[in-house]
C-alpha positions as CSV (number, residue, x, y, z in Angstrom):
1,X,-4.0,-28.0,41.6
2,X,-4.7,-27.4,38.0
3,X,-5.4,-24.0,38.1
4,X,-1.8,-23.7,40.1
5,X,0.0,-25.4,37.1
6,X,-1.7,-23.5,34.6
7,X,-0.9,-20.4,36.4
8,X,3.0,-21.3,36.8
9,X,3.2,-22.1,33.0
10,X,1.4,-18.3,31.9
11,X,4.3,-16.8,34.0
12,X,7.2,-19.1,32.9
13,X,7.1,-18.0,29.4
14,X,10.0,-16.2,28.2
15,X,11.6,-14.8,24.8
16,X,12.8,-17.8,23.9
17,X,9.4,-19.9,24.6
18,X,7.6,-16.5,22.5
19,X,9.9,-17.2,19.6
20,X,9.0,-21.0,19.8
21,X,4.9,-20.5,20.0
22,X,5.4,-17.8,16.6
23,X,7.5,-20.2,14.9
24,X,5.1,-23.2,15.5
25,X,2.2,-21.1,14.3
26,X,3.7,-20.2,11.6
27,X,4.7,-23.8,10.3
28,X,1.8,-24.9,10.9
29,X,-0.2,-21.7,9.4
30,X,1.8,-22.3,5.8
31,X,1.0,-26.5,6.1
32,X,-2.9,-25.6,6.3
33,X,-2.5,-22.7,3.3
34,X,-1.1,-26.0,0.7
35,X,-4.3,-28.0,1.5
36,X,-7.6,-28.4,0.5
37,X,-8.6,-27.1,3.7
38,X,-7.3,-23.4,3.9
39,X,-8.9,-20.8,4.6
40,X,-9.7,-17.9,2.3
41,X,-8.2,-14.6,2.9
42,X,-10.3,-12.3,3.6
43,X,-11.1,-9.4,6.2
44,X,-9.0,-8.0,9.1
45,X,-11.4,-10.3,11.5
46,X,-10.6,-13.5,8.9
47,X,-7.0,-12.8,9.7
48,X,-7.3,-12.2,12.9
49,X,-9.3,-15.5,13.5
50,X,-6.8,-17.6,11.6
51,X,-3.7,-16.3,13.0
52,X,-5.0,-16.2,16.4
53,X,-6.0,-19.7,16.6
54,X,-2.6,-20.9,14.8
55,X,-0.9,-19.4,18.1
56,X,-3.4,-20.9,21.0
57,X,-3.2,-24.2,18.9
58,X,1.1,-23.8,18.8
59,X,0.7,-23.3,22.4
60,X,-1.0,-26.7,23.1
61,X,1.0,-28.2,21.3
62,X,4.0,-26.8,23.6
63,X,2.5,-28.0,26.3
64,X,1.5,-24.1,27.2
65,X,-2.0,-23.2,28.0
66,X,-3.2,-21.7,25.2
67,X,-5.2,-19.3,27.9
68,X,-1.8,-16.8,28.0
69,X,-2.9,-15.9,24.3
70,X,-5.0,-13.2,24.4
71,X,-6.5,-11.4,21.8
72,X,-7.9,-8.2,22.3
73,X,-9.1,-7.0,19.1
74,X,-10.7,-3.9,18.0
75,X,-8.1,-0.8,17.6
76,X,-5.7,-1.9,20.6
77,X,-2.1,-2.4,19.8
78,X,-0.7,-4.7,19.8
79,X,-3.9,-7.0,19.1
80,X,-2.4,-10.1,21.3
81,X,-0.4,-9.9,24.6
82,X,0.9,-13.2,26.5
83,X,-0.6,-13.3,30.0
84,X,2.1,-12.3,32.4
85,X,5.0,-10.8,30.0
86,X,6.0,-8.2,28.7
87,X,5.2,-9.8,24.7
88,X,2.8,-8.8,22.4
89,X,2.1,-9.9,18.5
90,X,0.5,-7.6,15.9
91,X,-1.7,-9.2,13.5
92,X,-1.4,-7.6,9.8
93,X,-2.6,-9.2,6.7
94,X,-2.6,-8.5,3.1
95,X,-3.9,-10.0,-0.3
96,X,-1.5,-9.4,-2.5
97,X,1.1,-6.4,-0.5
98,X,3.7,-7.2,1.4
99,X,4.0,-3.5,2.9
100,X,0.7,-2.2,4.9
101,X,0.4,0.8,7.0
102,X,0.8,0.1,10.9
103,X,-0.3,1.8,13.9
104,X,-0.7,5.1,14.5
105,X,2.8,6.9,15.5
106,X,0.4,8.9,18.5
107,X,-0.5,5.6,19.8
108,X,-3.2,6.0,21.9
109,X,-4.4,2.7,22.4
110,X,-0.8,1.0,23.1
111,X,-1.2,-1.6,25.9
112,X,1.2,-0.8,28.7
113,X,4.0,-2.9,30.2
114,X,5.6,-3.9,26.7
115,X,8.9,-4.3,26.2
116,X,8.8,-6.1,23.0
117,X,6.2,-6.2,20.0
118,X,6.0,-9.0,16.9
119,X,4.1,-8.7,13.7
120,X,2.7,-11.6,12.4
121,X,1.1,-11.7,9.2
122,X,-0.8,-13.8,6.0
123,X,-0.3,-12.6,2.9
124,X,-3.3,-13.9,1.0
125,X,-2.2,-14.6,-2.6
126,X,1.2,-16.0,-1.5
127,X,-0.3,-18.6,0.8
128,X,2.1,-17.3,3.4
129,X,1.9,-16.5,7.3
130,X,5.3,-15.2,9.1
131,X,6.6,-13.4,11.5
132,X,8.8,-10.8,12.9
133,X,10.1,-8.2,15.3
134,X,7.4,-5.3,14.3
135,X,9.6,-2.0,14.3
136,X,12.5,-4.0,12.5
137,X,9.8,-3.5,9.6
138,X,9.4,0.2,9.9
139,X,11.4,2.0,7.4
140,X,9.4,5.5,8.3
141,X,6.3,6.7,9.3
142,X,4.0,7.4,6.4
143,X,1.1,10.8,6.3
144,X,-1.6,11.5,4.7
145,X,-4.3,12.6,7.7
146,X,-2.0,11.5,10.8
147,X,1.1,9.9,11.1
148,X,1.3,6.0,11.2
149,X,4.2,3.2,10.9
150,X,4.8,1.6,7.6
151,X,5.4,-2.1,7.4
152,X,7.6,-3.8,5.3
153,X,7.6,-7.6,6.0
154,X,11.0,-7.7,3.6
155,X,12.8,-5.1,4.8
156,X,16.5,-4.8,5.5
157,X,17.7,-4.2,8.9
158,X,19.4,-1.7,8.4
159,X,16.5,0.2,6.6
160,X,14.6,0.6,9.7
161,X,13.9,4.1,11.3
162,X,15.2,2.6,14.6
163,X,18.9,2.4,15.6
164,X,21.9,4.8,16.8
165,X,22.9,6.5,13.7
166,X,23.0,10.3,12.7
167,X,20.0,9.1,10.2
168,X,18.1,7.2,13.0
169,X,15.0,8.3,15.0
170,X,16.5,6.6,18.4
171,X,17.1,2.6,19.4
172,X,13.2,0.9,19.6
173,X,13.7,0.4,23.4
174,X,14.3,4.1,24.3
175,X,11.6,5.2,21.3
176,X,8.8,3.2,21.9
177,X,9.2,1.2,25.0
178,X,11.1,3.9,27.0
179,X,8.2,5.2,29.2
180,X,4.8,4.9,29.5
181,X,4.0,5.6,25.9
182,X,5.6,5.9,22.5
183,X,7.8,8.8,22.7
184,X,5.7,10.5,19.5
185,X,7.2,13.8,20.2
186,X,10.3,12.8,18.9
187,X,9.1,10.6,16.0
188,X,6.8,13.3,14.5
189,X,10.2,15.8,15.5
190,X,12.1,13.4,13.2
191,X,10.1,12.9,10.3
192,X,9.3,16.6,10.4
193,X,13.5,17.1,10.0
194,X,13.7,14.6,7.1
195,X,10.7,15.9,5.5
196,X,12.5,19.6,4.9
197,X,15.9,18.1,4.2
198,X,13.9,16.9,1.0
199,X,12.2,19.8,0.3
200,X,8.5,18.2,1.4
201,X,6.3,20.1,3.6
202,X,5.5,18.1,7.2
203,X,1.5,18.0,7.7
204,X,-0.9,15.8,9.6
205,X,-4.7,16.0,11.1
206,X,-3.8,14.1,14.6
207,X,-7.3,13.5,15.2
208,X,-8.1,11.3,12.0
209,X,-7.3,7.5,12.2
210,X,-7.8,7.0,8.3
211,X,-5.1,4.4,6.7
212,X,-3.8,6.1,3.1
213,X,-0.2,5.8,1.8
214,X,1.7,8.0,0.9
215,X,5.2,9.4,2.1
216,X,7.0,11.4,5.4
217,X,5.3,14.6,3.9
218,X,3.7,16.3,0.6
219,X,6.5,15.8,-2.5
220,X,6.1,18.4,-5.4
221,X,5.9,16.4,-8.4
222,X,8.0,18.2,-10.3
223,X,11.1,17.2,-7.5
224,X,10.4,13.6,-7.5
225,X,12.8,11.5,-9.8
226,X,11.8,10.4,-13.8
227,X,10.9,7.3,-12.8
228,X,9.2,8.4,-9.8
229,X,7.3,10.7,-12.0
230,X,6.1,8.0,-14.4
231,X,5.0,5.4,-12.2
232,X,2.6,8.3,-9.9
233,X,1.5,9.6,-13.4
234,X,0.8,5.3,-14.8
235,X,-1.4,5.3,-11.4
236,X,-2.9,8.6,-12.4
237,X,-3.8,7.8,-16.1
238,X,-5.1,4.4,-15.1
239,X,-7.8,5.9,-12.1
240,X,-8.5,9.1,-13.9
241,X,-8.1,8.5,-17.7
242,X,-10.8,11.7,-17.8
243,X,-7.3,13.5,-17.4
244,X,-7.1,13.1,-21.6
245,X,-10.8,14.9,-22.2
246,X,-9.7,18.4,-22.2
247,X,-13.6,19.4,-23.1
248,X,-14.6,18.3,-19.8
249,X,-14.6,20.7,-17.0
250,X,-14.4,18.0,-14.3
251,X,-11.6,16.3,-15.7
252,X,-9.4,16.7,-12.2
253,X,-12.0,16.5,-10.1
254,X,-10.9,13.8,-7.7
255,X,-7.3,13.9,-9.0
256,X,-5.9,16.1,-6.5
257,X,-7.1,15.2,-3.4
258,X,-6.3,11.2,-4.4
259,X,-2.4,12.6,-5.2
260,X,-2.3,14.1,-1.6
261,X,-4.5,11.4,-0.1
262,X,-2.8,8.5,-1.5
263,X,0.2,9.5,-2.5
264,X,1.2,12.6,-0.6
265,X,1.8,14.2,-3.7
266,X,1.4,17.9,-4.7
267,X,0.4,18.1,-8.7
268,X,-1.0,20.5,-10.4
269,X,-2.9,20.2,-14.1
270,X,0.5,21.8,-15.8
271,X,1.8,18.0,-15.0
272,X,-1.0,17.0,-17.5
273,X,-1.5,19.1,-19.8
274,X,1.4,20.2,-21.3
275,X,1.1,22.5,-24.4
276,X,2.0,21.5,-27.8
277,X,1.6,18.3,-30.1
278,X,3.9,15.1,-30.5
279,X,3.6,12.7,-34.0
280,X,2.8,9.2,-33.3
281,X,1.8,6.6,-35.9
282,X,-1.2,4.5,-35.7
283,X,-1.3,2.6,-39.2
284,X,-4.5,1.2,-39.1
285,X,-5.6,5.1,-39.0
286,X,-3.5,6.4,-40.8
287,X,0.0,5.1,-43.5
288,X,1.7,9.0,-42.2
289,X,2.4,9.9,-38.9
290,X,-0.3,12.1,-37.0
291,X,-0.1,14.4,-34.8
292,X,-1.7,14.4,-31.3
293,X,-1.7,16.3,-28.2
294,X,1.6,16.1,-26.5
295,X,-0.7,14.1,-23.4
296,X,0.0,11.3,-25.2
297,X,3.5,11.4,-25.3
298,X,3.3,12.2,-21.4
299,X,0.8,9.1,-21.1
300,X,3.0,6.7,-23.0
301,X,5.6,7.1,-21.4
302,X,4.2,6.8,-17.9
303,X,2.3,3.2,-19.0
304,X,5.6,1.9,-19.8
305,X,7.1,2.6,-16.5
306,X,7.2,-1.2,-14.7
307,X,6.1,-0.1,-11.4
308,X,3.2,-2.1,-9.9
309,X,-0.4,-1.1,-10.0
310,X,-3.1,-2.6,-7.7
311,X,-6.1,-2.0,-10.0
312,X,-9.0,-2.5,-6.9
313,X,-7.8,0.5,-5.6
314,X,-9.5,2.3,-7.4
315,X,-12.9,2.0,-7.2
316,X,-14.4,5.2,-10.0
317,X,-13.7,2.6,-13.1
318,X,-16.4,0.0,-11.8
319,X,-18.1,-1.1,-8.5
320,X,-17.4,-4.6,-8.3
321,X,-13.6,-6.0,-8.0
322,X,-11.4,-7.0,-11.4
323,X,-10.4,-10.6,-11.4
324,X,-7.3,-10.0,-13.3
325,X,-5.7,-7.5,-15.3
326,X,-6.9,-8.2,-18.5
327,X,-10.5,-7.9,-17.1
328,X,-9.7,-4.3,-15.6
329,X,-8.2,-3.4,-19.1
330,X,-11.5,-4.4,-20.5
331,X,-13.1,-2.1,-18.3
332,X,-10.7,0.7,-18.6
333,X,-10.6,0.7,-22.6
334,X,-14.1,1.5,-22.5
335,X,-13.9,4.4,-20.3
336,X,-11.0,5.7,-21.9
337,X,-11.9,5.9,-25.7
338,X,-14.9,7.9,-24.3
339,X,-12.3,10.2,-23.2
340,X,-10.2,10.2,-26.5
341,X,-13.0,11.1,-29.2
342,X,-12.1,14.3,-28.9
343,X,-9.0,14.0,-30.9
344,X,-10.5,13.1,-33.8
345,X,-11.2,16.7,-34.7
346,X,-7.9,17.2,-34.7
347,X,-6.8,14.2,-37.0
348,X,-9.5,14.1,-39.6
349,X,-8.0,15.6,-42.4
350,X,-5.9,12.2,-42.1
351,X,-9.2,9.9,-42.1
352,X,-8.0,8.6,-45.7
353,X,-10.2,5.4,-44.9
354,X,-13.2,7.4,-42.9
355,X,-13.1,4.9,-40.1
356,X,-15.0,8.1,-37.7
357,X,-14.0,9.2,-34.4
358,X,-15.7,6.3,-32.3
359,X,-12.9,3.8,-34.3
360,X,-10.4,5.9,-34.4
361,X,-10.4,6.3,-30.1
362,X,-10.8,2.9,-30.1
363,X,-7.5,3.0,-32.3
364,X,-5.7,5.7,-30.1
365,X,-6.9,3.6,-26.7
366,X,-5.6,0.4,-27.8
367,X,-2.5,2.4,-28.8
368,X,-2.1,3.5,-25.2
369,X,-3.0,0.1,-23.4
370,X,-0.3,-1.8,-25.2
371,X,2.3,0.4,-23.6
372,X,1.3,-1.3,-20.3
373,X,3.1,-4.3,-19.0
374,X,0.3,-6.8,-17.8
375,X,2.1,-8.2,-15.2
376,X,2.5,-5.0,-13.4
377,X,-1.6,-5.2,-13.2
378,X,-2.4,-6.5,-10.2
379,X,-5.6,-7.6,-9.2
């Protein structure tokens, strides 16, 4: 008899009911974060663990056996279905971003017999867990290696890639839920249209599964906007500050491939190194301005731009993870006066005080660094 009213309530549950267990879970999920007891963010299998017990426990507490929760895991989307609907719930997390790549746009490993999909998600450092419909947070797919959704937990409505107008891939329910698969086809179709209207060039590897950002196609630097130029060059100067060490024949190796990984950006070393010399004035060096390779210009102006850096992404300035800005600063001040001496040779003459070329990049770093906002450091 059991069993029988177990059964009846996993195929009772409808949109309503769905909307009910996700709102539960997530009141309850944001009560646990402002206590003593919450859990640390951490993994995608921390995430998962939380978030999937918030809904089984919401469930109980419904009075619906938590057994039409069930969690599949591994590289299936979505990663829970509701036993005996046609719901499922995406699990995303993030420490600090509240946009994240998604699934792959080829969707291979889409469960079947979906008509509707949530994202839930825990974003770590704002002790916060929500929820919403998961391709009302797709603004467009983003490629690097293969096409894949982009979430944006904030996003406006009418932002979205889905819907009926002339700018619109199709409504979600024709799209993604209109036959036995995602109709990719048409997506890739789309984003390979919009991609050309802006001048990028459309380009994929189907078979890789790897999770960069970056944009619809490759952008040449030169077409993206001022301000879009100085906050990819503020990234660029921060991961690669070899870029100022024009004695070094390596100093791009690695930069390329991260602009088209990461960024789906095409730059070449003319965005760099630019030829002449700007004056700048350092007085502790020297009472007259100075004159420096025009770099610096090109570099002080990019660390002023107030566009958001997450500094553990880099990974080439040190192998364990920066607590805060000022720590990563530490780190990177180092590295970057090593990458400055250089310019000494070409300053000397105005050494009045013979402070030497290890004080003066120390001089010419600090200069740099305190063109950076802190608070668009994040750890």
């Amino acid at each position: 008899m059991l069993s029988e009213i177990n059964k009846s309530h996993m195929s009772a549950i409808n949109l309503e009911q769905v909307n009910q267990i996700l709102s539960l879970a997530v009141k309850n999920g944001n009560a646990i974060l402002q206590t003593n007891n919450a859990p640390t963010y951490g993994d995608s299998i921390v995430c998962e663990n939380f978030l999937v017990t918030l809904l089984k426990d919401a469930c109980s507490s419904l009075g619906i056996d938590s057994n039409v929760i069930t969690h599949h895991g591994g590289h299936s989307f979505p990663d829970v279905t509701i036993n005996n609907t046609t719901f499922g719930i995406e699990i995303k997390g993030a420490k600090a971003h509240r946009s994240f790549n998604g699934n792959s746009v080829i969707a291979s490993t889409m469960r079947g017999g979906l008509k509707k999909v949530f994202l839930m998600y825990w974003i770590g450092d704002d002790k916060e867990v929500g929820y919403r419909d998961y391709f009302e947070c797709v603004a467009t797919p983003v490629v690097t290696h293969s096409p894949r959704f982009q979430l944006d937990i904030d996003l406006d409505l009418s932002k979205s890639m889905f819907g009926s107008g002339e700018d619109k891939v199709g409504l979600v329910e024709d799209v993604i839920f209109g036959g036995k698969n995602i109709n990719s086809e048409k997506i890739i179709q789309w984003m390979a249209n919009r991609a050309r209207a802006k001048g990028e060039t459309p380009w994929w590897i189907a078979t890789d599964e790897s999770l960069p950002t970056g944009s619809t196609g490759l952008s040449k630097f030169t077409n993206l906007t001022m301000d879009g130029r100085n906050a990819f060059l503020k990234v660029a100067f921060l991961a690669f500050p070899q870029i100022f060490d024009k004695s070094s024949p390596t100093k791009y190796n690695g930069l390329f491939e991260w602009a088209i990984q990461r960024k789906s950006i095409y730059t070449t070393r003319d965005d760099y190194s630019a030829g002449g010399k700007v004056e700048i004035q350092i007085p502790a060096f020297s009472k007259a301005t100075i004159l420096v390779p025009q770099v610096i210009q090109v570099a002080s102006d990019a660390l002023k731009s107030n566009s958001k850096v997450f500094v553990n992404e880099f990974g080439n300035l040190s192998t364990s993870q920066f607590t805060d800005a000022h720590t990563f600063l530490d780190a990177y001040a180092l590295v970057l006066k090593k990458h400055l001496q250089h310019i000494y040779e070409e300053v000397k003459d105005s050494d009045a005080g013979n402070i030497g070329a290890d004080e003066f990049s120390t001089m010419l770093a600090t200069y740099l660094i305190s063109k950076i906002d802190v608070g668009t450091l994040i750890a």
